[in-house]
N, C-alpha and C positions, 0 to 999 in steps of 0.2 A: 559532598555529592556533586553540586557544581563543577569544584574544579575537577574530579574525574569524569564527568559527562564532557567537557569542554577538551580534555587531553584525548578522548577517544574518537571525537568527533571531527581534532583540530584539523582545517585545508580541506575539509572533503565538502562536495557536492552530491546532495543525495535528494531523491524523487522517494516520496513516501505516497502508496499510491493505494486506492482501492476500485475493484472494478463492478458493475453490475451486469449480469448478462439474460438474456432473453427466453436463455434452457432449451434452446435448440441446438441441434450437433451440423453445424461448427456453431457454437456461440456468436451471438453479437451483442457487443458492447449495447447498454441500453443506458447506465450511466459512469462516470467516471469521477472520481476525486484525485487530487494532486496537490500534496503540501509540500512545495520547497524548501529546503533547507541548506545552508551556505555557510561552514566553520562554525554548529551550532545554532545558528540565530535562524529562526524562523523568515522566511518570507511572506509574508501575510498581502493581501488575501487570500487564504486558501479558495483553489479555483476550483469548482466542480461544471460539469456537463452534464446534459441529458439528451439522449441520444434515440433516436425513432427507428426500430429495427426496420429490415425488408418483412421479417417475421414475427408477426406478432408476439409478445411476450407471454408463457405460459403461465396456468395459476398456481401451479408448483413454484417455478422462479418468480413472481410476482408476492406469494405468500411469504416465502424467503426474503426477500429483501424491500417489499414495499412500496414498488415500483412498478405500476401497471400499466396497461395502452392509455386508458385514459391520461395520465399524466405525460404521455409524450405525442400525442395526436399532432401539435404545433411545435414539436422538436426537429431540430437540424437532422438530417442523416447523418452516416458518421463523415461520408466526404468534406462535409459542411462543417466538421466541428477535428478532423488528424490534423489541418495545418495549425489549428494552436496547441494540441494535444503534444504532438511532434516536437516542436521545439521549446515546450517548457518539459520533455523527459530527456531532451539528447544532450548527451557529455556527463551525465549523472549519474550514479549510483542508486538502484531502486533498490525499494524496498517497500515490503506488503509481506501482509500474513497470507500465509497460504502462498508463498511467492512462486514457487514453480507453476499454480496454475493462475497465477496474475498476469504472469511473464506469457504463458502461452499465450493467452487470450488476446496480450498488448500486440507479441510479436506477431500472432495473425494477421492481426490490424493496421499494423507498422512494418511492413514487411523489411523497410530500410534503416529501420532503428537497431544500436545494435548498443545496447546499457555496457556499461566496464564491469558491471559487477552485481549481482541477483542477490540481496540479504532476503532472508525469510526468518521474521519474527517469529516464528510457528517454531522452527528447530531454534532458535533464541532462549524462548522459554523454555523446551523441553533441558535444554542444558544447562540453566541457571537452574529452572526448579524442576527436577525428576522425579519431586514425590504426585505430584498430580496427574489425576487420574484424565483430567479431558483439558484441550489447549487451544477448544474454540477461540477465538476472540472475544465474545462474550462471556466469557469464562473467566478468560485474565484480567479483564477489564476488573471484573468484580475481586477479583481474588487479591489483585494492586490495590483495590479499591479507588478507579480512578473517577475523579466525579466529571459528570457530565454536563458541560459547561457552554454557553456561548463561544463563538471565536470572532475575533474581532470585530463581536456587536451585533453579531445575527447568529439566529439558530439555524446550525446546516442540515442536509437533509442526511440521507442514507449513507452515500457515500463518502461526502465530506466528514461527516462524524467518524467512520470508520478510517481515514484516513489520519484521521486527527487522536483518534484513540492507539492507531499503531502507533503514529510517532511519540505519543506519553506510553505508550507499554517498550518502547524501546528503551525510552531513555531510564524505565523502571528498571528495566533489567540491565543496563551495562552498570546504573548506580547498583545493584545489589548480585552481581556477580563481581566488580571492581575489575571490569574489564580493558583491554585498552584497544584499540582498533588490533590490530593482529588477531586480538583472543576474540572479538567479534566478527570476523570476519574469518575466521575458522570455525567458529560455534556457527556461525548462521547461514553460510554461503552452503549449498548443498553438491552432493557431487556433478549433478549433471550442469549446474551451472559456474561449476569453478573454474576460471579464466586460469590457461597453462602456468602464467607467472607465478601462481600459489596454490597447483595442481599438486595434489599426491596420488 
């Protein structure tokens, strides 16, 4: 398993990211997770933000993901927290479930970031495993059975866990599809974000 997770992953740069947003239209980021990854190996600490809308966070998106005004009263704005956001995504390869609407949310926010290449774990799993019926994230989590664990010695909150569960639900599925970067990056890159070089 190793060594096909390692031949899929060899040379690449990739941003495995989760976002939290406030449930206003246009969204604002309200928290952020970001776990590096560089020829496989992790970069640790995985970094998380939390971030103090102009709009208060609703109890619809607060319900969802557990992150309410209260918890960010003495948070940065987001001007105060893109110039480190910014340069630990750029020259990367992201990746997040649900990636198309990860990527909006980012690009909103990033207006000058511009990722080489959008993976979405979401259409990942649908094409390793097609017999299942839902492909929440919490769904697959369970279905891998992947345990919920510390990372590097602390419990993370919302969106670091969720950050930290795509990148073990990726690496579940290139180990059990026997993937190799091409076949992951065909299975996962969706049409509106496939960069011309591997355009159909």
């Amino acid at each position: 398993m190793i060594g096909q997770i390692t031949a899929a992953l060899a040379g690449r740069r990739l941003s495995v990211v989760d976002v939290a947003d406030n449930g206003s239209r246009p969204p604002e980021i309200v928290g952020i997770g970001v776990l590096n990854v560089n020829d496989s190996v992790v970069d640790l600490p995985l970094r998380t933000w939390l971030v103090r809308p102009v709009v208060p966070v609703s109890s619809v998106a607060a319900n969802v993901h557990g992150i309410g005004n209260g918890d960010l009263g003495r948070c940065p704005l987001w001007h105060g927290v893109a110039r480190e956001v910014e340069p630990a995504l750029t020259g990367r390869v992201l990746v997040a479930h649900d990636a198309p609407a990860v990527h909006r949310v980012l690009a909103a926010h990033l207006p000058a970031w511009r990722p080489p290449l959008v993976l979405d774990t979401t259409a990942l799993a649908q094409h390793v495993w097609p017999e299942l019926i839902h492909y929440e994230l919490s769904d697959l989590v369970a279905h891998a059975e992947l345990a919920t664990v510390d990372v590097d010695g602390r419990r993370l909150n919302r969106v670091g866990q969720h950050a930290w569960d795509t990148w073990s639900l990726l690496l579940v599925l290139v180990a059990a599809g026997s993937l190799t970067w091409d076949d992951l990056v065909e299975a996962a890159t969706t049409k509106d974000f496939r960069p011309a070089a591997i355009g159909r």
